[in-house]
DRENGUPA-952968 format. One record per atom (N, C-alpha, C): residue number from 0; atom name; residue in one letter; x, y, z. Coordinates in Angstrom, 2 decimals, m for minus. Layout:
! DRENGUPA-952968
(atom NUM, 'CA', 'A', (X, Y, Z))
...
! end
This chain:
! DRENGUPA-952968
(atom 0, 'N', 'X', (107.90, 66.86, 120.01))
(atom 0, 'CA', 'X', (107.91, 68.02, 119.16))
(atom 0, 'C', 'X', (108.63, 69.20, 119.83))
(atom 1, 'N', 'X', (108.44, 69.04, 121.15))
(atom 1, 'CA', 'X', (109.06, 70.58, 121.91))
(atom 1, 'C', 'X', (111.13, 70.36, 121.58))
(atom 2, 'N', 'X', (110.96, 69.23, 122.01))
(atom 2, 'CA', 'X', (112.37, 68.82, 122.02))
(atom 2, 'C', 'X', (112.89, 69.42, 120.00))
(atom 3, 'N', 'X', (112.49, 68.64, 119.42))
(atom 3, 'CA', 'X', (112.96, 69.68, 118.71))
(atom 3, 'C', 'X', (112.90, 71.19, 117.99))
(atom 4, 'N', 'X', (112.40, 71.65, 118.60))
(atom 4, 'CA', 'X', (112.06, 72.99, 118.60))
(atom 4, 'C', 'X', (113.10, 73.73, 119.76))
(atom 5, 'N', 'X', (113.10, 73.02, 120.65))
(atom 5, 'CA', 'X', (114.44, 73.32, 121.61))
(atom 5, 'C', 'X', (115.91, 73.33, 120.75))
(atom 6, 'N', 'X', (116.25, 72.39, 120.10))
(atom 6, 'CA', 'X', (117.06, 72.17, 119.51))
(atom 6, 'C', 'X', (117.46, 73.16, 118.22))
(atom 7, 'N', 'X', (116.23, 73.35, 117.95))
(atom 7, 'CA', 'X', (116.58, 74.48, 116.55))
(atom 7, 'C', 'X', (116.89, 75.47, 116.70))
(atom 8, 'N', 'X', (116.38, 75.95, 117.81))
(atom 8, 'CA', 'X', (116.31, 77.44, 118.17))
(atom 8, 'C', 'X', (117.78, 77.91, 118.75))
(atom 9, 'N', 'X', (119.02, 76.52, 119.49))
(atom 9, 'CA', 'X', (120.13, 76.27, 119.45))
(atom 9, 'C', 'X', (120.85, 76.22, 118.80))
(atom 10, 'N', 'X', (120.43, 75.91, 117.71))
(atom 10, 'CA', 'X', (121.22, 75.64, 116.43))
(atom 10, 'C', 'X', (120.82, 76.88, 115.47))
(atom 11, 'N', 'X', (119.80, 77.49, 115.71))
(atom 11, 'CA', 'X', (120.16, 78.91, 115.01))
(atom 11, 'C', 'X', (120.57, 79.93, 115.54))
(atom 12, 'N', 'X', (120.38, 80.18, 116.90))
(atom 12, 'CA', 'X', (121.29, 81.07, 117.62))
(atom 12, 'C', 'X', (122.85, 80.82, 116.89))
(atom 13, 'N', 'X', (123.37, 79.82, 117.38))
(atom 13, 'CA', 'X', (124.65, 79.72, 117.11))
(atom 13, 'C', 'X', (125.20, 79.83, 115.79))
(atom 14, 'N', 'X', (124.50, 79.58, 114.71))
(atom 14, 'CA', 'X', (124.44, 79.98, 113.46))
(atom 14, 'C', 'X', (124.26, 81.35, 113.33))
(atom 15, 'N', 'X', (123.30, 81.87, 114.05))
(atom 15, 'CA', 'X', (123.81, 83.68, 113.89))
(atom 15, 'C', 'X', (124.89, 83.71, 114.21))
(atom 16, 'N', 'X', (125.55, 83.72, 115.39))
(atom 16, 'CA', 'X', (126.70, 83.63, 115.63))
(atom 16, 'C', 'X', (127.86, 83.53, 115.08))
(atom 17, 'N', 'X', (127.61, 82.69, 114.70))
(atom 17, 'CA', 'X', (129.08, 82.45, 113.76))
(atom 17, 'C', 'X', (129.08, 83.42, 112.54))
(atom 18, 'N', 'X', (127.83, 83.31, 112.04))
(atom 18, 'CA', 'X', (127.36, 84.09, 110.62))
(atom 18, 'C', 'X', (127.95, 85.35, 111.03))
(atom 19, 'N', 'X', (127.73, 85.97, 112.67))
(atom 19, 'CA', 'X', (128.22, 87.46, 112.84))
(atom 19, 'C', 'X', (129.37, 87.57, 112.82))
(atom 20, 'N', 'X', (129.96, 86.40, 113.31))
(atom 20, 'CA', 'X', (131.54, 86.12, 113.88))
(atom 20, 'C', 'X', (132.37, 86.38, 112.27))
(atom 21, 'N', 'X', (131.85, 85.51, 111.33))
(atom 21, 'CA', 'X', (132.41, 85.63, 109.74))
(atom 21, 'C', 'X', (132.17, 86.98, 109.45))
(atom 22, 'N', 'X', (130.97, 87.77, 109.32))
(atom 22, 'CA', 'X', (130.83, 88.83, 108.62))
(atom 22, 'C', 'X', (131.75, 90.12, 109.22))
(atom 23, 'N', 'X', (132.15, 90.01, 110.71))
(atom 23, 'CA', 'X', (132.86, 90.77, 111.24))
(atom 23, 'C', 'X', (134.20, 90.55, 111.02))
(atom 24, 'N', 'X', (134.53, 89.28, 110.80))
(atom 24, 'CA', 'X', (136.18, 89.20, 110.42))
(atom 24, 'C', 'X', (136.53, 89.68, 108.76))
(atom 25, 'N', 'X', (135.42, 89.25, 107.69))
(atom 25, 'CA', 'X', (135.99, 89.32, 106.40))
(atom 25, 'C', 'X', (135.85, 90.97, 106.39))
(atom 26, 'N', 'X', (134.80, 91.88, 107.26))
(atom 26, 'CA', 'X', (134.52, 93.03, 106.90))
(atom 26, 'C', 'X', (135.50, 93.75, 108.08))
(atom 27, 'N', 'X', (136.49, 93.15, 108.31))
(atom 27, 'CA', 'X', (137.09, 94.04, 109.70))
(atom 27, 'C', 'X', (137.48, 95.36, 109.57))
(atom 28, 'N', 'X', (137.75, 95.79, 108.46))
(atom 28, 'CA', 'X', (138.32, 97.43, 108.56))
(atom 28, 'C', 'X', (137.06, 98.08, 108.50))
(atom 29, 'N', 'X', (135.56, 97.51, 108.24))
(atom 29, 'CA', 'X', (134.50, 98.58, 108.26))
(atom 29, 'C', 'X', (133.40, 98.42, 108.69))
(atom 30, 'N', 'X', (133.85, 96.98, 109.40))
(atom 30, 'CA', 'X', (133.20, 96.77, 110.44))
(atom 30, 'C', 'X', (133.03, 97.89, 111.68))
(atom 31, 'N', 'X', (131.52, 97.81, 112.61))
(atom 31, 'CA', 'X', (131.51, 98.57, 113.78))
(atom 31, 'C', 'X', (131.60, 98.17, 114.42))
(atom 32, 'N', 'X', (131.62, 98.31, 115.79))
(atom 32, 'CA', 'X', (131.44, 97.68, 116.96))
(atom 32, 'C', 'X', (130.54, 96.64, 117.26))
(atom 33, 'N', 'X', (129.44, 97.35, 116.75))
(atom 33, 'CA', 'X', (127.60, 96.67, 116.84))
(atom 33, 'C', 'X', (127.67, 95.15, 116.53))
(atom 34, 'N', 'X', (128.69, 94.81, 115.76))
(atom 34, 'CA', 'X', (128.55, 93.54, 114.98))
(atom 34, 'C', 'X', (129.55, 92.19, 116.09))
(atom 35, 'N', 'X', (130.10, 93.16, 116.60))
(atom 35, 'CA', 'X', (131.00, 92.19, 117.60))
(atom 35, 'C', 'X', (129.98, 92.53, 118.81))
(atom 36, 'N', 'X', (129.27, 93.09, 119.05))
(atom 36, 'CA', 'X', (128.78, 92.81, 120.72))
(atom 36, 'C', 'X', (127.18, 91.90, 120.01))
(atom 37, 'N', 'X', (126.93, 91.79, 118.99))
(atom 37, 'CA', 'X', (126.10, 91.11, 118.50))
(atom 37, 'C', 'X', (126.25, 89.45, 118.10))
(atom 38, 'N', 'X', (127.83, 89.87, 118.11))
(atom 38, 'CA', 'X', (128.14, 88.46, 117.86))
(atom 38, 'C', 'X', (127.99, 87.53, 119.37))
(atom 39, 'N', 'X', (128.70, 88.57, 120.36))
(atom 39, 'CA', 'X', (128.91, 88.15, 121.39))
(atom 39, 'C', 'X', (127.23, 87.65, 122.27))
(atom 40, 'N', 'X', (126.56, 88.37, 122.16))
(atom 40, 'CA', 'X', (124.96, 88.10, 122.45))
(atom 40, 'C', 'X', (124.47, 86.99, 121.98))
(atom 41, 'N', 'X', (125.22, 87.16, 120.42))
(atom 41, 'CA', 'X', (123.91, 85.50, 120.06))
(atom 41, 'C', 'X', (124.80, 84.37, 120.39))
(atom 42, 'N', 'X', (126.23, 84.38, 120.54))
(atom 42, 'CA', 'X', (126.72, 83.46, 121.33))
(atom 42, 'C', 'X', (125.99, 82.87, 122.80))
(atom 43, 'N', 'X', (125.93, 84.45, 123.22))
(atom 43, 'CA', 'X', (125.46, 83.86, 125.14))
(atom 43, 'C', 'X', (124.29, 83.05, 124.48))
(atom 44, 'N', 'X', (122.97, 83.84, 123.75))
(atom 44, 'CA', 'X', (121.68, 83.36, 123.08))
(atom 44, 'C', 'X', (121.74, 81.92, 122.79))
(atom 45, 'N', 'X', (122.63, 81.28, 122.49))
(atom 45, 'CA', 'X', (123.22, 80.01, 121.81))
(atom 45, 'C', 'X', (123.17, 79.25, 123.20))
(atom 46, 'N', 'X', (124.11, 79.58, 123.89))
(atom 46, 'CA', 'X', (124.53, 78.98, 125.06))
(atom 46, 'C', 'X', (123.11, 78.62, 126.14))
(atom 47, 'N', 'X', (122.54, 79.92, 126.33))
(atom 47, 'CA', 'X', (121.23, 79.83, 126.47))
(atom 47, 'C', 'X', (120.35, 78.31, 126.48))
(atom 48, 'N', 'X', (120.28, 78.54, 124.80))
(atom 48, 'CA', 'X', (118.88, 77.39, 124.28))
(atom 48, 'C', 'X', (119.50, 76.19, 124.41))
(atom 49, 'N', 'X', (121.28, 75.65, 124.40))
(atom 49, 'CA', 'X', (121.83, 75.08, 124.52))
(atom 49, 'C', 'X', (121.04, 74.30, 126.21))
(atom 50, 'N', 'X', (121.21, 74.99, 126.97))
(atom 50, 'CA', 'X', (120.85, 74.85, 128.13))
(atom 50, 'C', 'X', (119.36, 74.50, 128.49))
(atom 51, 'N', 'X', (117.95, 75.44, 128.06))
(atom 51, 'CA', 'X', (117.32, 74.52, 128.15))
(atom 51, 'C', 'X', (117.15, 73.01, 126.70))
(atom 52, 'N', 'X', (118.01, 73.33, 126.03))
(atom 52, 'CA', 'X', (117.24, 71.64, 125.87))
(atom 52, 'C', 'X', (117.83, 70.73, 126.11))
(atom 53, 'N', 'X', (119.52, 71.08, 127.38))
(atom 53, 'CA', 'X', (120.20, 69.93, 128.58))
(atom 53, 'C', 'X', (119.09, 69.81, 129.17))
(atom 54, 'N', 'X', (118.34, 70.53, 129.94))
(atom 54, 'CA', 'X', (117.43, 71.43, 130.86))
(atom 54, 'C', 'X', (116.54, 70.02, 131.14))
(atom 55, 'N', 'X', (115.68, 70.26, 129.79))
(atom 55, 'CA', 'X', (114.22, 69.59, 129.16))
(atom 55, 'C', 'X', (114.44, 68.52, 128.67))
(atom 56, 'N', 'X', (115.56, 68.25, 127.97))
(atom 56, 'CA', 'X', (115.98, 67.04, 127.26))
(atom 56, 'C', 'X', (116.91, 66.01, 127.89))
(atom 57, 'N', 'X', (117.28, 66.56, 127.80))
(atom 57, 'CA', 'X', (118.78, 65.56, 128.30))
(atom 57, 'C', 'X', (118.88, 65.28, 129.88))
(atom 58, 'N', 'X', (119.16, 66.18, 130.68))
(atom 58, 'CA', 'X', (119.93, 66.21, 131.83))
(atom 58, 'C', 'X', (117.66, 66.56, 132.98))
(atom 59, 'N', 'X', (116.59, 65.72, 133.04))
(atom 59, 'CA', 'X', (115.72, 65.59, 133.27))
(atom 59, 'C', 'X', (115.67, 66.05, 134.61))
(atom 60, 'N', 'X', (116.84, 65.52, 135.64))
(atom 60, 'CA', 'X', (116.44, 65.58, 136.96))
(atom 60, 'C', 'X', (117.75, 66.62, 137.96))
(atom 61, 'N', 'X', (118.72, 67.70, 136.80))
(atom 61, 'CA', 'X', (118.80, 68.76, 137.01))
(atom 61, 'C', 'X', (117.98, 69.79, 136.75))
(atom 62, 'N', 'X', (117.93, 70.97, 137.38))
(atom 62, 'CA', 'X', (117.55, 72.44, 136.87))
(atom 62, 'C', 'X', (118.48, 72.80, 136.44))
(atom 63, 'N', 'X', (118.34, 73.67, 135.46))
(atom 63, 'CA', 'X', (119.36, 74.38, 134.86))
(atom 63, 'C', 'X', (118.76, 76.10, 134.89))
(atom 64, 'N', 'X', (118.22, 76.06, 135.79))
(atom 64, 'CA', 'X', (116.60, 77.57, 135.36))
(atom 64, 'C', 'X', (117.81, 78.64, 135.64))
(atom 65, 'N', 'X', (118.73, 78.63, 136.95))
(atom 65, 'CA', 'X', (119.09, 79.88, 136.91))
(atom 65, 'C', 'X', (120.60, 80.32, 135.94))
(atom 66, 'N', 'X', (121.06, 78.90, 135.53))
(atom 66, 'CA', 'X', (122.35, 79.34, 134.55))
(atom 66, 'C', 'X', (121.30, 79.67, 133.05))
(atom 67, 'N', 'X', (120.69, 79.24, 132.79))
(atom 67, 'CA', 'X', (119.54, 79.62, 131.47))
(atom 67, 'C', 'X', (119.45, 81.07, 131.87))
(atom 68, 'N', 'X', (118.43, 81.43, 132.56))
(atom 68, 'CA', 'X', (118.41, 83.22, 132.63))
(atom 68, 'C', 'X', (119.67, 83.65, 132.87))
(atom 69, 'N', 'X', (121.04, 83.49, 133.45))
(atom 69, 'CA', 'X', (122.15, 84.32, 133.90))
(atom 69, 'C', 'X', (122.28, 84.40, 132.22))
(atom 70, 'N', 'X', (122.53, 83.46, 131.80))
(atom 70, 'CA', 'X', (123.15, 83.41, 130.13))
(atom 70, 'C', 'X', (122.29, 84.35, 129.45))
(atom 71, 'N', 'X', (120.89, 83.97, 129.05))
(atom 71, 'CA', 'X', (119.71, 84.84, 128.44))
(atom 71, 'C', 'X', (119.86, 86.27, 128.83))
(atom 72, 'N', 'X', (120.42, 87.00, 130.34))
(atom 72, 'CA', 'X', (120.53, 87.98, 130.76))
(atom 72, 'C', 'X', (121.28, 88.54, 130.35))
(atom 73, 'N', 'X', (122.47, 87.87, 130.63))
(atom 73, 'CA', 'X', (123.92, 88.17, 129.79))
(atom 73, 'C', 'X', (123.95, 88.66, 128.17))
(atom 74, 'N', 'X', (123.15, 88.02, 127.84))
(atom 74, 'CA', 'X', (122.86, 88.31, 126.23))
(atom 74, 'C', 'X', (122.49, 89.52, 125.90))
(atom 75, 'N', 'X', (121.17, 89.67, 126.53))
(atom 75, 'CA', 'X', (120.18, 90.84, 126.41))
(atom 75, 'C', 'X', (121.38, 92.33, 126.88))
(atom 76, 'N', 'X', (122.48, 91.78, 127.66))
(atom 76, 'CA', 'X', (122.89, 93.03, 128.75))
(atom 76, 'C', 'X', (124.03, 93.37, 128.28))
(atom 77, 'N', 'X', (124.60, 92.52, 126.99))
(atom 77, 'CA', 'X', (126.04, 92.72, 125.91))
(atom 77, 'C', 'X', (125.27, 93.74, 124.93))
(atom 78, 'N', 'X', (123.95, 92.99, 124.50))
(atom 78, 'CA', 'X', (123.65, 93.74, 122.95))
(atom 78, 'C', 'X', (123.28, 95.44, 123.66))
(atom 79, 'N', 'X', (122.53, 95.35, 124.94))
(atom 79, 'CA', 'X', (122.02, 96.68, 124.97))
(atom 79, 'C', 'X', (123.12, 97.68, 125.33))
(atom 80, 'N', 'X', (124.28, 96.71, 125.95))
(atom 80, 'CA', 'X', (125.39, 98.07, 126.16))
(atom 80, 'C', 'X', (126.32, 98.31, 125.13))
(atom 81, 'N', 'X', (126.21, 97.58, 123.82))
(atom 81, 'CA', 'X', (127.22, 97.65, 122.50))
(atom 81, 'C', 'X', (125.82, 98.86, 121.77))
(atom 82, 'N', 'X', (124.45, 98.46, 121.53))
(atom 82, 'CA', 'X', (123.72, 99.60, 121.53))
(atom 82, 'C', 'X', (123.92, 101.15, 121.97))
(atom 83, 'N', 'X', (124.08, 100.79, 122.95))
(atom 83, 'CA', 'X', (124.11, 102.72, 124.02))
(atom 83, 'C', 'X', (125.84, 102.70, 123.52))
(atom 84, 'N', 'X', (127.01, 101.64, 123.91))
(atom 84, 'CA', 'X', (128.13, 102.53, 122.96))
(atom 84, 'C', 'X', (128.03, 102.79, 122.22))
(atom 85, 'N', 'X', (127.89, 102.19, 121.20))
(atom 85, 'CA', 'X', (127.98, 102.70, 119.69))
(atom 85, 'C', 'X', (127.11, 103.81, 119.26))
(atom 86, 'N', 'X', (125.77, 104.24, 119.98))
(atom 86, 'CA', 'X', (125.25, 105.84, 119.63))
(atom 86, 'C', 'X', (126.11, 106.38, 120.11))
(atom 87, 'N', 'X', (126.98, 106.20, 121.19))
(atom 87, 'CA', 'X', (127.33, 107.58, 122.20))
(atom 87, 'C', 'X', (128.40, 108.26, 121.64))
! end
């Protein structure tokens, strides 16, 4: 059951993703910024869950613990600085 729950949560990250990736291209002249560093986040986010369920699933007798948080970090550290640009 975990395994797929790993899997979904991969597959909807990346589905935001793309979903942001489309809504920012068809809306490009009024589009903001917010929507491309959002895109870019749920990408890393993607890449992320991607990883643990190599992690947990697949790849058993690697760790993957510290490319999982660099990515997860990475994510968190795109959206909050497209955040603070775009008020400033």
């Amino acid at each position: 059951m975990a395994e797929a729950v790993y899997f979904l949560c991969a597959v909807t990250s990346a589905a935001c993703a793309i979903l942001a990736f489309l809504m920012s291209w068809r809306y490009r002249r009024h589009a903001t910024g917010l929507v491309f560093w959002s895109t870019l986040s749920f990408a890393c986010f993607a890449i992320s869950n991607a990883l643990v369920f190599a992690d947990f699933v697949v790849l058993e007798t690697v760790h993957l613990a510290v490319a999982r948080a660099a990515t997860g970090c990475l994510g968190g550290g795109l959206l909050l600085f497209g955040l603070i640009w775009e008020t400033a």
